[in-house]
Structures are given as structure tokens and as C-alpha cells.
VOMILUM-551335 format. One record per residue (C-alpha): y negated, x, z; residue in one letter. Coordinates in nm, 2 decimals, m for minus. Example, Ala and Ser with C-alpha at 12.3 -4.5 7.8 and 13.67 -1.06 7.14 Angstrom:
<nodes>
<node><Y>0.45</Y><X>1.23</X><Z>0.78</Z><resn>a</resn></node>
<node><Y>0.11</Y><X>1.37</X><Z>0.71</Z><resn>s</resn></node>
</nodes>
This chain:
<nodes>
<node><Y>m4.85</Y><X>m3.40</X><Z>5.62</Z><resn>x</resn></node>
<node><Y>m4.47</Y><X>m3.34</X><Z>5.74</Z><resn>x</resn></node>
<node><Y>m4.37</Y><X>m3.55</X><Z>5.42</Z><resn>x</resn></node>
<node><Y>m4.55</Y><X>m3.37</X><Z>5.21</Z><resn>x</resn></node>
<node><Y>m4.39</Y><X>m3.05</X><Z>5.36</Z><resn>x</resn></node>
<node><Y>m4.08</Y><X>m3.14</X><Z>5.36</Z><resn>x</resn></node>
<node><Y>m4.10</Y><X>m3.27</X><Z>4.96</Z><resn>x</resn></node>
<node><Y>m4.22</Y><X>m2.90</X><Z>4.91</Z><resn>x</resn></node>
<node><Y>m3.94</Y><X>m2.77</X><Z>5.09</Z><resn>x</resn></node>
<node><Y>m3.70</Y><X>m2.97</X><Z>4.88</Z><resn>x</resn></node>
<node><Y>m3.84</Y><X>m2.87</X><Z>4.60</Z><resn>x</resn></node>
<node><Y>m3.84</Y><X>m2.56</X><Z>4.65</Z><resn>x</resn></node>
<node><Y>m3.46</Y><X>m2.56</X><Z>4.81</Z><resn>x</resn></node>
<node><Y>m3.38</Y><X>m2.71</X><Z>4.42</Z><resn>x</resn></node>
<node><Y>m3.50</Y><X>m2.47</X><Z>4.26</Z><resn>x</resn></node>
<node><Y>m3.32</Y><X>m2.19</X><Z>4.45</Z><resn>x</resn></node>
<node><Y>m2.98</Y><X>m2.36</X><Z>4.37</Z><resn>x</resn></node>
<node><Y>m3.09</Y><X>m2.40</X><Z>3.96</Z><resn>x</resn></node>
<node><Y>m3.14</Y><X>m2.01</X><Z>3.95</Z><resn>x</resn></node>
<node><Y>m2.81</Y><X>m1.95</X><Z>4.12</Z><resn>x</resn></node>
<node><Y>m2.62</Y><X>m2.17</X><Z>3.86</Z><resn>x</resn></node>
<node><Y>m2.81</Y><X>m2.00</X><Z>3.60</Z><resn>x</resn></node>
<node><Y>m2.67</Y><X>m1.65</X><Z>3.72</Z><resn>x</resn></node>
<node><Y>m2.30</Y><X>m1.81</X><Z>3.81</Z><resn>x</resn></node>
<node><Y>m2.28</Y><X>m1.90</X><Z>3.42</Z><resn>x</resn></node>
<node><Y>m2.40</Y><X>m1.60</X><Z>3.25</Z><resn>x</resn></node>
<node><Y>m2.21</Y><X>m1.37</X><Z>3.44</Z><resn>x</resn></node>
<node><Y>m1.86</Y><X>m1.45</X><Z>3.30</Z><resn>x</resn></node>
<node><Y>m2.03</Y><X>m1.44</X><Z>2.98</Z><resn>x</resn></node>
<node><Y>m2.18</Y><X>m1.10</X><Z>3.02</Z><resn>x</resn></node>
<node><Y>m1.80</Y><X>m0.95</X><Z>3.14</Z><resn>x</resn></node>
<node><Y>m1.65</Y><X>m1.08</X><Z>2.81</Z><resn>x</resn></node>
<node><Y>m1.94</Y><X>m0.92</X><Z>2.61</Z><resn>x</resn></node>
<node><Y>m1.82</Y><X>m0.61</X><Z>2.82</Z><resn>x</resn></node>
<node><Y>m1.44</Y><X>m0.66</X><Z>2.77</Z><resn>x</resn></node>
<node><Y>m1.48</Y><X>m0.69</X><Z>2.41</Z><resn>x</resn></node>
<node><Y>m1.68</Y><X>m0.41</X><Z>2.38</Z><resn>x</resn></node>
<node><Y>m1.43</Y><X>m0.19</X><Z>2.57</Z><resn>x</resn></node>
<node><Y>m1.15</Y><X>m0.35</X><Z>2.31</Z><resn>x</resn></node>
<node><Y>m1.35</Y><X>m0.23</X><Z>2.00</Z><resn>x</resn></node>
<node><Y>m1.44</Y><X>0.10</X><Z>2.12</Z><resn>x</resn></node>
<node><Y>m1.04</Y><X>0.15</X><Z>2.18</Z><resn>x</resn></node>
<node><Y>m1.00</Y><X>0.00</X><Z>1.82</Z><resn>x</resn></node>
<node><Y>m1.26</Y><X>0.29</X><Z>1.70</Z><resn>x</resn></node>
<node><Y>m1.09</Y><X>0.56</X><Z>1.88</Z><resn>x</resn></node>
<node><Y>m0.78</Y><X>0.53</X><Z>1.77</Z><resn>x</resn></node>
<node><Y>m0.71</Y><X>0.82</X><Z>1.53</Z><resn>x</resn></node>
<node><Y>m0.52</Y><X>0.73</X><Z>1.20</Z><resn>x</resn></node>
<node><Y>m0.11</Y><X>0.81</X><Z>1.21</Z><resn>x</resn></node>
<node><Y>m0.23</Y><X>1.03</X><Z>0.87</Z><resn>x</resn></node>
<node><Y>m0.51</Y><X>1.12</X><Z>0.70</Z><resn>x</resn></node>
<node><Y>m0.68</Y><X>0.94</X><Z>0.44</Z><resn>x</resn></node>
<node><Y>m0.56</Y><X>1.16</X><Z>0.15</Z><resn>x</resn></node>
<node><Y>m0.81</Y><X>1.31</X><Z>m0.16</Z><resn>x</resn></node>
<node><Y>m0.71</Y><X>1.59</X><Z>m0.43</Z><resn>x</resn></node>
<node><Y>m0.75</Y><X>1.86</X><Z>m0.14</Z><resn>x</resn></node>
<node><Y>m0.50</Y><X>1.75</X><Z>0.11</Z><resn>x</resn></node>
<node><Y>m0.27</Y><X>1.57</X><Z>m0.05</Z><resn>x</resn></node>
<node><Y>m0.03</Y><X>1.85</X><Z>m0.20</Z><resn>x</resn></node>
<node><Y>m0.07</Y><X>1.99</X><Z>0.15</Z><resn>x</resn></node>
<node><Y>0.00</Y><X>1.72</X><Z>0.32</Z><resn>x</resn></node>
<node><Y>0.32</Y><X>1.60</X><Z>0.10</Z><resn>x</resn></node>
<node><Y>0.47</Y><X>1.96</X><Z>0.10</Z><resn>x</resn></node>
<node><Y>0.49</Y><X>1.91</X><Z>0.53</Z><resn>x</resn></node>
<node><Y>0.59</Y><X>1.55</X><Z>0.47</Z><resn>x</resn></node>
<node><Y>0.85</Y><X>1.60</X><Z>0.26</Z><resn>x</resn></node>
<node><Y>1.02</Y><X>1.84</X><Z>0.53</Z><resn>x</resn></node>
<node><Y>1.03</Y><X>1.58</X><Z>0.78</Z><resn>x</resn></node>
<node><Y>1.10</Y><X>1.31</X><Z>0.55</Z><resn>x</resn></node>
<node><Y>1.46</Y><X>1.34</X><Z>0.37</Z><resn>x</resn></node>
<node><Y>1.50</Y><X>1.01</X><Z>0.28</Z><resn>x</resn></node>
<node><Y>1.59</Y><X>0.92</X><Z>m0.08</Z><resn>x</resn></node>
<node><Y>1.72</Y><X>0.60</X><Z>m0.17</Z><resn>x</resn></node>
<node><Y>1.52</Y><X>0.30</X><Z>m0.15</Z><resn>x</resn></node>
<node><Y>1.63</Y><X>m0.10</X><Z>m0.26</Z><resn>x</resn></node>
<node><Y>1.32</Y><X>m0.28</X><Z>m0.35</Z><resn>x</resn></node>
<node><Y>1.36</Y><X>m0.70</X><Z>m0.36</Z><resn>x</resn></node>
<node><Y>1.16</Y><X>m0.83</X><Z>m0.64</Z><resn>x</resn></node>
<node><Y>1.10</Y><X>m1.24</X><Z>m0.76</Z><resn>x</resn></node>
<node><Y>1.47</Y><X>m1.14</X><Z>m0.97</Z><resn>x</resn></node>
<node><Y>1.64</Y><X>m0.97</X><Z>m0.73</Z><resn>x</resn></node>
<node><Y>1.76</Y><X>m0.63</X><Z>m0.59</Z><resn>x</resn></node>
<node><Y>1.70</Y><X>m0.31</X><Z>m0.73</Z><resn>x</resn></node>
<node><Y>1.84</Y><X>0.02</X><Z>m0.56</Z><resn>x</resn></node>
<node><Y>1.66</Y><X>0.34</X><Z>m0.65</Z><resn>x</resn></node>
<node><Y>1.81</Y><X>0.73</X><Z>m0.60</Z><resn>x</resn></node>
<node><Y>1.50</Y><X>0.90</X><Z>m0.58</Z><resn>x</resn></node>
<node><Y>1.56</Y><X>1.31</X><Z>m0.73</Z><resn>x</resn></node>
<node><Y>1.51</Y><X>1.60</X><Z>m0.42</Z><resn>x</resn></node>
<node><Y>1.38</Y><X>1.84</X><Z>m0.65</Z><resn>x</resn></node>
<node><Y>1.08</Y><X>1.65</X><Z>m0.78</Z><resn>x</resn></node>
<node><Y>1.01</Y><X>1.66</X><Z>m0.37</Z><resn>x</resn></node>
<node><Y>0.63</Y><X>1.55</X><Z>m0.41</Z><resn>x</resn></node>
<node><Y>0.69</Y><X>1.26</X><Z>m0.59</Z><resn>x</resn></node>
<node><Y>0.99</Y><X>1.19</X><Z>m0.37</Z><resn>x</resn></node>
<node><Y>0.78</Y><X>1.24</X><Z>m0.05</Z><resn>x</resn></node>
<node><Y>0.47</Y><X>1.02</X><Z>m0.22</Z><resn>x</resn></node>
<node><Y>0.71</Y><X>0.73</X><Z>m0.30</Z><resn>x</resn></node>
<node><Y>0.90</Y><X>0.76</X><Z>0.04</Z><resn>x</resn></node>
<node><Y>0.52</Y><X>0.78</X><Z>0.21</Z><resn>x</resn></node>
<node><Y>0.42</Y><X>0.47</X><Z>0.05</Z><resn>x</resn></node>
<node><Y>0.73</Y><X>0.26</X><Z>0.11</Z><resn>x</resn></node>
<node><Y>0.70</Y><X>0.34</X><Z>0.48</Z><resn>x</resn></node>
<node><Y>0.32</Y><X>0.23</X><Z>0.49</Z><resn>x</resn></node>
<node><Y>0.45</Y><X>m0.12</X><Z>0.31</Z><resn>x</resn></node>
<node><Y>0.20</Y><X>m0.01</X><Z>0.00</Z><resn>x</resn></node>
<node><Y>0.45</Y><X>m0.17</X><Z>m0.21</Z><resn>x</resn></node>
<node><Y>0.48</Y><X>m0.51</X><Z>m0.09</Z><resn>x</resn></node>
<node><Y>0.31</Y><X>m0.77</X><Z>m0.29</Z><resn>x</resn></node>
<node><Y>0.23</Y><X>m0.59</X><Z>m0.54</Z><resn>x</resn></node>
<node><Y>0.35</Y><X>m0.67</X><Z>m0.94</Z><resn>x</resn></node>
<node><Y>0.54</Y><X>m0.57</X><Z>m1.21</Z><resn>x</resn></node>
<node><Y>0.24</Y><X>m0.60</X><Z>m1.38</Z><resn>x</resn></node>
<node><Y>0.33</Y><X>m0.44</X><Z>m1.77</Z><resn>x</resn></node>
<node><Y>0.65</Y><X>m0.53</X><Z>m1.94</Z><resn>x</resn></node>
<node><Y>0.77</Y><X>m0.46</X><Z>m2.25</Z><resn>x</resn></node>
<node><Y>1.12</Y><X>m0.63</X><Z>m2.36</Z><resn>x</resn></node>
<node><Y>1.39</Y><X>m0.32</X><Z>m2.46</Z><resn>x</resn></node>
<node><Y>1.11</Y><X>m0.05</X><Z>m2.30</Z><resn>x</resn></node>
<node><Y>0.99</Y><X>m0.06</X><Z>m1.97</Z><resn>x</resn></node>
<node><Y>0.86</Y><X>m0.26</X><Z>m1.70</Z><resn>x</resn></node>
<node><Y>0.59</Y><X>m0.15</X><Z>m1.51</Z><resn>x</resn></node>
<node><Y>0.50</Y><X>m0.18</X><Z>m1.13</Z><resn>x</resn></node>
<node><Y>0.33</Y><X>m0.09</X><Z>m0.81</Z><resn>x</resn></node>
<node><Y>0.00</Y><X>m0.26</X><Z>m0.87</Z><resn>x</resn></node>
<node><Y>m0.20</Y><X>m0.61</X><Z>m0.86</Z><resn>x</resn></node>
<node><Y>m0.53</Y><X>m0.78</X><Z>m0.94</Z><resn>x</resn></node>
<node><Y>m0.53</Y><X>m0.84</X><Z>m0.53</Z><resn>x</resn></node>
<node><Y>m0.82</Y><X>m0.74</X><Z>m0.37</Z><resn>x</resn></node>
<node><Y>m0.58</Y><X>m0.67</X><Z>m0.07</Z><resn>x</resn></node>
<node><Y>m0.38</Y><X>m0.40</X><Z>m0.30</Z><resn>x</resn></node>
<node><Y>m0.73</Y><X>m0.27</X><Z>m0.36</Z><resn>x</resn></node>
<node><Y>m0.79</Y><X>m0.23</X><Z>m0.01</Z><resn>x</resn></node>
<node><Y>m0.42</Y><X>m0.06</X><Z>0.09</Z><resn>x</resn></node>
<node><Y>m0.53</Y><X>0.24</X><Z>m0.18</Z><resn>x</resn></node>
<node><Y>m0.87</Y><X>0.27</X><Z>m0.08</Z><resn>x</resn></node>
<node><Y>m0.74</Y><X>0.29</X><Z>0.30</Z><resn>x</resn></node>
<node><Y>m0.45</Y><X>0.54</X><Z>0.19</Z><resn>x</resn></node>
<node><Y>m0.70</Y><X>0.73</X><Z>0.00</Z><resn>x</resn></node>
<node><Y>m0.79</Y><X>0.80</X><Z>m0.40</Z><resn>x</resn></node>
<node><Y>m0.57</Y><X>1.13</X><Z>m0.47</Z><resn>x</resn></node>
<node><Y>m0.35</Y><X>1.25</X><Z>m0.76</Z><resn>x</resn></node>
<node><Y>m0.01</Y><X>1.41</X><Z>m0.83</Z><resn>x</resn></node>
<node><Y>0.07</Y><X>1.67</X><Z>m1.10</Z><resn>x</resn></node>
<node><Y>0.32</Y><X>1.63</X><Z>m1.34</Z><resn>x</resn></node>
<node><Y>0.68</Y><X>1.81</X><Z>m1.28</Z><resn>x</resn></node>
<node><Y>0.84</Y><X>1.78</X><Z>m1.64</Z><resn>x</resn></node>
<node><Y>1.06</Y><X>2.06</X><Z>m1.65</Z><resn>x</resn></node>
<node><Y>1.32</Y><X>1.98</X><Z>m1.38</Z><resn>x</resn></node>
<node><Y>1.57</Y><X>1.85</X><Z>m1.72</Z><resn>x</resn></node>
<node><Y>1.57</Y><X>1.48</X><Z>m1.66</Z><resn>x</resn></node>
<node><Y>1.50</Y><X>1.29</X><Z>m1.98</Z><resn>x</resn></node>
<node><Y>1.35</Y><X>0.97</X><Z>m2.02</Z><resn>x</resn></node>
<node><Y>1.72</Y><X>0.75</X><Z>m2.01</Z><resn>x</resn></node>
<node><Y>1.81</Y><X>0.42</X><Z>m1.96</Z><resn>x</resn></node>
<node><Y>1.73</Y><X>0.35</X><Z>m1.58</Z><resn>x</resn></node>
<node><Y>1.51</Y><X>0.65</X><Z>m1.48</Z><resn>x</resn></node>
<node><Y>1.22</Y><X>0.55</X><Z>m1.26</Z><resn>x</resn></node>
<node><Y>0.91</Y><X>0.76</X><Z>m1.40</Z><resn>x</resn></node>
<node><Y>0.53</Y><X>0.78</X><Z>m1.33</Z><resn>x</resn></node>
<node><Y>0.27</Y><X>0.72</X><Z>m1.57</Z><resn>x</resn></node>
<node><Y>0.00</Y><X>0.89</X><Z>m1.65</Z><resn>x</resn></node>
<node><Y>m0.32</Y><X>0.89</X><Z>m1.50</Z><resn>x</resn></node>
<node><Y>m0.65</Y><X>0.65</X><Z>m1.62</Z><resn>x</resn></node>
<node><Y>m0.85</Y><X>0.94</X><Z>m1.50</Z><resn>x</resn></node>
<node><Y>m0.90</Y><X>1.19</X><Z>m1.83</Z><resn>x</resn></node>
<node><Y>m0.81</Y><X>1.53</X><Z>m1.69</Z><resn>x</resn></node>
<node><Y>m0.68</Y><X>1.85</X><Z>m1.91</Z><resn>x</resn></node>
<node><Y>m0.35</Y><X>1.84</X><Z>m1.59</Z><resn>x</resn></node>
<node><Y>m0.24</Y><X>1.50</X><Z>m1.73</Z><resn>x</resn></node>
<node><Y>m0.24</Y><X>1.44</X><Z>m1.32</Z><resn>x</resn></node>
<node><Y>m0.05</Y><X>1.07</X><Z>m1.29</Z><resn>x</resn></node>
<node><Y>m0.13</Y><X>0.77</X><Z>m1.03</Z><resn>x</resn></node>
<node><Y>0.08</Y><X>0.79</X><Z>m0.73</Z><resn>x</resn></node>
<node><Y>0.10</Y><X>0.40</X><Z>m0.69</Z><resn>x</resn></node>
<node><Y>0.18</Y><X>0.32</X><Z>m0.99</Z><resn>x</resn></node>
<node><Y>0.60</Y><X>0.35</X><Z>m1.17</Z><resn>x</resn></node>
<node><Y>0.77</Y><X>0.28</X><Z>m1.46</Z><resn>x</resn></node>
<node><Y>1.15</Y><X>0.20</X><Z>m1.52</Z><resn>x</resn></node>
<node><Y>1.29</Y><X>0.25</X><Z>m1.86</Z><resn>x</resn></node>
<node><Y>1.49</Y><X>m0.09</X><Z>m1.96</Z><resn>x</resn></node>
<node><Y>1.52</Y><X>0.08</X><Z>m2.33</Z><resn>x</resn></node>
<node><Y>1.85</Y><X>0.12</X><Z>m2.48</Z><resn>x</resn></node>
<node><Y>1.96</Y><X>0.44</X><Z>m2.58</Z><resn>x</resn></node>
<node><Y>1.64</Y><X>0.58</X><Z>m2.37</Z><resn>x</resn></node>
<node><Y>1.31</Y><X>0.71</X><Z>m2.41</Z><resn>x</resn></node>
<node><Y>1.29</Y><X>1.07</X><Z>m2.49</Z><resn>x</resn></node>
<node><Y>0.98</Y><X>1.08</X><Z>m2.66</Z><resn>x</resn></node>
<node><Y>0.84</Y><X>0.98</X><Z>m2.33</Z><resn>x</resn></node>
<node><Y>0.94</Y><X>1.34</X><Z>m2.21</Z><resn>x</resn></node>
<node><Y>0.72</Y><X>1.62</X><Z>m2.12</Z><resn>x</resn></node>
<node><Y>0.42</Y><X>1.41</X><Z>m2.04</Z><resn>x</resn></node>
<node><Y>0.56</Y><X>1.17</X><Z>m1.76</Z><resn>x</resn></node>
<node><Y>0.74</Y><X>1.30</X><Z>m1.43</Z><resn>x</resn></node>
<node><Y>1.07</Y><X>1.14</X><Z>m1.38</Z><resn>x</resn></node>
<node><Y>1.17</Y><X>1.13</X><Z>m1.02</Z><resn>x</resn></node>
<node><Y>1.47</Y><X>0.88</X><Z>m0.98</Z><resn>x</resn></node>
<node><Y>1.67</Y><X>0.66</X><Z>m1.09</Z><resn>x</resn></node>
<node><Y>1.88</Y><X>0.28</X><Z>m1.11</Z><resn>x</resn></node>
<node><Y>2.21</Y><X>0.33</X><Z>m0.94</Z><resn>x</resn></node>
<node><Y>2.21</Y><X>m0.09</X><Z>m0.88</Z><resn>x</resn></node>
<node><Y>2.03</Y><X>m0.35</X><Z>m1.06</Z><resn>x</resn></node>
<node><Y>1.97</Y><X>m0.29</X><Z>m1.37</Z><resn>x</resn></node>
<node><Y>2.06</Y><X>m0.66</X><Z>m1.50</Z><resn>x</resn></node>
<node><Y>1.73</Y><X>m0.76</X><Z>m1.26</Z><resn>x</resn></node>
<node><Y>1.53</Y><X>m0.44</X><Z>m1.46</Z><resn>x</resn></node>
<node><Y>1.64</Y><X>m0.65</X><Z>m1.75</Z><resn>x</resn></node>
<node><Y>1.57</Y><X>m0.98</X><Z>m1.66</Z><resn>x</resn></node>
<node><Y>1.23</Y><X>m0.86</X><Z>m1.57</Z><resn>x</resn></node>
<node><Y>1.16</Y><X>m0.70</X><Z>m1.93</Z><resn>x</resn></node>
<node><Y>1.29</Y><X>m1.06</X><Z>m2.09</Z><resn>x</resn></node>
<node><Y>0.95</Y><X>m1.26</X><Z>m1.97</Z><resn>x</resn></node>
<node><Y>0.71</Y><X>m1.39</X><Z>m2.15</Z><resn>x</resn></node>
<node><Y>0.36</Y><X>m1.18</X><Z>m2.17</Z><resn>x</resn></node>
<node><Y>0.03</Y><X>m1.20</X><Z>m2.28</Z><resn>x</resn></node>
<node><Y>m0.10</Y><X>m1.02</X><Z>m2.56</Z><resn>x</resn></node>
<node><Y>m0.16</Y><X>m0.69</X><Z>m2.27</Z><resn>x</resn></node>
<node><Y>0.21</Y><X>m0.73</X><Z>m2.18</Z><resn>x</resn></node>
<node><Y>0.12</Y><X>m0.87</X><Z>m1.83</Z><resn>x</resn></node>
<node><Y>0.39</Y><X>m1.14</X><Z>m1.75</Z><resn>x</resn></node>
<node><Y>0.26</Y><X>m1.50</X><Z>m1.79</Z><resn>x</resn></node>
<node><Y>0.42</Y><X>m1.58</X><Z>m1.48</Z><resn>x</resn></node>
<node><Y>0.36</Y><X>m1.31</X><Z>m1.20</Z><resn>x</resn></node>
<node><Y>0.67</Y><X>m1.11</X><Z>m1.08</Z><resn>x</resn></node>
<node><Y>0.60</Y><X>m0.92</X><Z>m0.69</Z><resn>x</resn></node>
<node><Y>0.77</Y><X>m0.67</X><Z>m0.55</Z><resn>x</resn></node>
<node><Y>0.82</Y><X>m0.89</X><Z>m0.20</Z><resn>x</resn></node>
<node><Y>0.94</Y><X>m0.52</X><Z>0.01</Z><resn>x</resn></node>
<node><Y>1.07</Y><X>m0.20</X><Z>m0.05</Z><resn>x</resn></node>
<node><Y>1.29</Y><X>m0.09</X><Z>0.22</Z><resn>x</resn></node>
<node><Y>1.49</Y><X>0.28</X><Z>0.25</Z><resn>x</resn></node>
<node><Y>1.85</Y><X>0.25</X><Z>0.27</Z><resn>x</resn></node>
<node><Y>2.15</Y><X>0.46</X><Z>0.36</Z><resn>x</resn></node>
</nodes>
């Protein structure tokens, strides 16, 4: 009878020692569950450093911006090399929008991704799903034209094309840019594109760049990024 008691009792003593083990394991477990938890809900409180922009804020928004945000010359390193952009005061919301967008990196990695030898090259774009995802994250907005500040369309100028989106305001794409590599210039490009800068070094690289080889929808056989663009002095 005391054996048998005593086999109980160990039993039962086992037992008691499996159940703590079992609750010494899943505790840790439970605290990272916790800590992660506490991470993500940091992650989801954070508030964006701008708003996602649409048609209804964005003029707002770049008319403040522009205030606080002076900067106008940018160099932007490309697969051929350097090219330094002056970026014009007076066409401030397109200044502002291409300043914004530099300083959120939008530009890097994207392509020249239309070129036309003796006419323009074409940039600020990509088949990328990650290029996809910077816009949607910046937000889907529009920029009116600003035509009548006397720029034409020369040699060098840095313009923006007009929007896919069919509207009666020929609103263009903020992303988007062309650079006129045309000798003698463009003017019958004037009046329905916004020209908001231009080359002041680097024009052998916009030149270099118009040279490649394309398919028959002027996209470069071989793809040419826009690795960064930078602001400098």
C-alpha cells in the first residue's frame, strides 16, 4: 500500500513540474507577441511628415511649401553622367513640386524612359512597381500649366508634359519632365507645356542620352536611371 502511494505521489509530483515548464515556455513567447504589438502600434501612429496630396490640397499645400523651401538648383546623376538643373522662381509651383520630390528621393531609380535624338529626352518615370508605389504613397494630384512667364521652349529648358488625364486645363503630371536636346529649340512646344528650368551643366550627357538606340515607342533599348537627384549650392 505505501508503494503504491508513493508511485501516486510521484506521479502526481511529475506532473506538477510538466505544467510549470509548459507555462516557463509560453511566457517569453507571449511578451514578444506583446512587444511586437507595442512596435506596430507605434508604426501606425506615427503621422506622415506631409500629407498624401490630391487636386484639393496640393496648390495649397505647394503655395506654403514653396515659402519655406527656396531651393533651386538641383544636379541629378544619371547612367551618363551629371546634369545641373536652375530651376525658375517664378514658376514657384513647379519649382516647389520638383524641389518636394527630390527631397522625398521620388526621383531615384527612375528612367529616362522617352527619347528622341535632336528633341528631347524624357524622364521621371519607370515600369517599377516600386515607382508605382512612391506616387501612390505621395498621392495622385495635378499641376496647372504656367505658360506665360516668357520662357520659350530652347535648347536646354527642363519642361513638363502634359497630362494622360483628358481635362479642358491641359493640367500636366508632376513626376514626369522633359529636357529639350533640339537644336535651335522647340517653340512650337510653347503655350501648352510649363517650362520651369533649365541646363546650366551637362548638356553633352542630355545629348548622349538622346543618341541611344529605341524601340519603335522611343523607350531606350537599354535602360538609362536617374540613380539620385540631389540640391546643390
Amino acid at each position: 500500500m505505501r508503494v503504491l502511494l508513493l508511485v501516486c505521489f510521484l506521479l502526481l509530483l511529475n506532473c506538477e513540474d510538466k505544467k510549470s515548464e509548459t507555462k516557463k515556455v509560453a511566457k517569453p513567447t507571449i511578451e514578444a507577441t506583446s512587444n511586437t504589438e507595442k512596435k506596430d502600434s507605434v508604426t501606425n501612429t506615427n503621422e506622415r511628415e506631409f500629407p498624401k496630396l490630391d487636386n484639393k490640397n496640393a496648390m495649397l499645400f505647394f503655395l506654403e511649401y514653396e515659402k519655406e523651401n527656396k531651393e533651386n538648383k538641383v544636379r541629378m546623376t544619371t547612367d551618363f553622367g551629371e546634369i545641373d538643373i536652375l530651376l525658375f522662381d517664378n514658376t514657384k509651383f513647379h519649382r516647389a513640386n520638383f524641389i518636394f520630390l527630390t527631397k522625398q528621393k521620388y526621383f531615384e531609380n527612375t528612367q529616362f524612359y522617352r527619347v528622341i535624338d535632336n528633341f528631347i529626352v524624357q524622364a521621371g518615370n519607370s515600369d517599377n512597381r516600386a515607382i508605382s508605389r512612391k506616387r501612390t504613397d505621395i498621392g495622385r494630384y495635378l499641376l496647372p500649366t504656367d505658360t506665360k512667364k516668357g520662357y520659350t521652349h530652347d535648347r536646354g529648358v527642363i519642361s513638363m508634359p502634359s497630362s494622360e488625364i483628358d481635362n479642358p486645363h491641359k493640367l500636366a503630371s508632376p513626376f514626369e519632365f522633359f529636357i529639350v536636346s533640339q537644336r535651335g529649340g522647340a517653340k512650337f512646344l510653347d503655350g501648352d507645356y510649363t517650362i520651369f528650368g533649365k541646363v546650366i551643366r551637362g548638356m553633352d550627357v542630355v545629348d548622349k542620352i538622346a543618341a541611344v538606340d529605341t524601340d519603335e515607342a522611343d523607350w531606350p533599348l537599354q535602360n538609362i536611371y536617374i540613380r539620385k537627384v540631389e540640391i546643390i549650392e
